[in-house]
C-alpha positions as CSV (number, residue, x, y, z in Angstrom):
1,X,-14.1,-9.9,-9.8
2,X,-12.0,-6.7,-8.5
3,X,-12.2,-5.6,-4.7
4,X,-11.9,-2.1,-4.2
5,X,-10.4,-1.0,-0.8
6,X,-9.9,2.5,1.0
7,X,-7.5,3.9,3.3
8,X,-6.2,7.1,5.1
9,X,-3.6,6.6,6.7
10,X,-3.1,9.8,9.4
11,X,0.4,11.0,8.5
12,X,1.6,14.2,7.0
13,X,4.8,13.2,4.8
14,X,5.5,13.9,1.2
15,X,3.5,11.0,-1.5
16,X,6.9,9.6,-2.9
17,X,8.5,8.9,0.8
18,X,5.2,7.1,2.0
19,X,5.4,4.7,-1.3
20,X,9.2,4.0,-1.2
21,X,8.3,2.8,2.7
22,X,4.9,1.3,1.9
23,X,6.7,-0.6,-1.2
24,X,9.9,-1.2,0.8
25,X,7.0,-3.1,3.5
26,X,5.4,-5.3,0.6
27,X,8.7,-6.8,-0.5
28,X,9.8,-7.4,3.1
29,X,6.3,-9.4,3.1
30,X,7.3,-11.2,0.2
31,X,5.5,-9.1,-2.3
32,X,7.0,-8.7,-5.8
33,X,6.5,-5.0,-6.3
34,X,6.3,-2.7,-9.1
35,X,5.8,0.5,-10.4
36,X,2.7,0.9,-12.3
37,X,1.3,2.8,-15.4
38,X,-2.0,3.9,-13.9
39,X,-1.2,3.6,-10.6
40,X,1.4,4.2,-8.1
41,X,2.4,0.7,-7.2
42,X,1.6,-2.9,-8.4
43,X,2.1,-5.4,-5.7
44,X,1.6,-9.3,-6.6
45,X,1.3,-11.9,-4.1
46,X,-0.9,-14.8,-2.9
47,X,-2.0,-15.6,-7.0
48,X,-3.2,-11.7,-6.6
49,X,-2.6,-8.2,-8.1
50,X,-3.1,-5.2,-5.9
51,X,-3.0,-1.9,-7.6
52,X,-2.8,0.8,-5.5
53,X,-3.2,4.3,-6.3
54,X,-2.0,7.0,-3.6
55,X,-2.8,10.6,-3.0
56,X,-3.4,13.6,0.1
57,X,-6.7,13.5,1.8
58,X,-7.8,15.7,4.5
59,X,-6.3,13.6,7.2
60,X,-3.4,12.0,5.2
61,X,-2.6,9.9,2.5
62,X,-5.3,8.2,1.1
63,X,-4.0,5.3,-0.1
64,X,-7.2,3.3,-3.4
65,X,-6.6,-0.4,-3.6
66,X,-7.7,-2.3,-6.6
67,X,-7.3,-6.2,-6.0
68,X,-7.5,-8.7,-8.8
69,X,-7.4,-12.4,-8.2
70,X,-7.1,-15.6,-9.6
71,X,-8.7,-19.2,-9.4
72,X,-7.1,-20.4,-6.5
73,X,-6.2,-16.8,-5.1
74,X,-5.9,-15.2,-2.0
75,X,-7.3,-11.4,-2.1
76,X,-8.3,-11.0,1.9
77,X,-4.4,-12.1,2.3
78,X,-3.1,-9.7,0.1
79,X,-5.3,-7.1,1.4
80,X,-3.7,-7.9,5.1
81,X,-0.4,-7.6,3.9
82,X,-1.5,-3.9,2.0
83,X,-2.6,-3.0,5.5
84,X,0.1,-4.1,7.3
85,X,2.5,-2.4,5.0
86,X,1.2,1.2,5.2
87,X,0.4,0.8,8.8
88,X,4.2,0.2,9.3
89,X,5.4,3.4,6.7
90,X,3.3,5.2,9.0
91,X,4.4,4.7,12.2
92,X,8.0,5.3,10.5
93,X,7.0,8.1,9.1
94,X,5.2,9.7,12.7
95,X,8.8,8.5,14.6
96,X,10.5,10.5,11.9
97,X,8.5,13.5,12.2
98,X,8.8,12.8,16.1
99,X,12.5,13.5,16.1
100,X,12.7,16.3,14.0
């Protein structure tokens, strides 16, 4: 079964510089990381797929995660890492716009 996660994360920064930091996170987590068909990234890790889908919301990037796991899987774990990883191209992305 497929979990479905939600984010905004509060940032004003062009799509394509968010995902080059949010996939340059996964790998530095150990993610093997790919561009998808459907979606903007595909992350696997943990015996889990994450497909994640990015676009602007009204107070950032919203960022649509679609996790599929296996038998002896880790989703929650993969979904930390997901988290982790966009927290930190954020808080890049704020201390760039900082110094400008």
């Amino acid at each position: 079964m497929a979990r479905w996660r939600r984010w905004v994360f509060e940032v004003s920064a062009p799509l394509d510089e968010f995902q080059r930091l949010l996939e340059r996170g996964l790998a530095a987590r150990g993610a093997d990381v790919r561009e998808g068909e459907r979606f903007d990234v595909v992350a696997r890790a943990f015996g889990c797929r994450a497909f994640a889908k990015l676009a602007f919301a009204d107070d950032g990037i919203e960022v649509v995660v679609k996790i599929k796991g296996g038998l002896f899987a880790s989703p929650p774990a993969l979904e930390r890492v997901l988290l982790e990883a966009g927290r930190e191209a954020q808080a890049r992305l704020a201390m760039e716009a900082g110094r400008a």
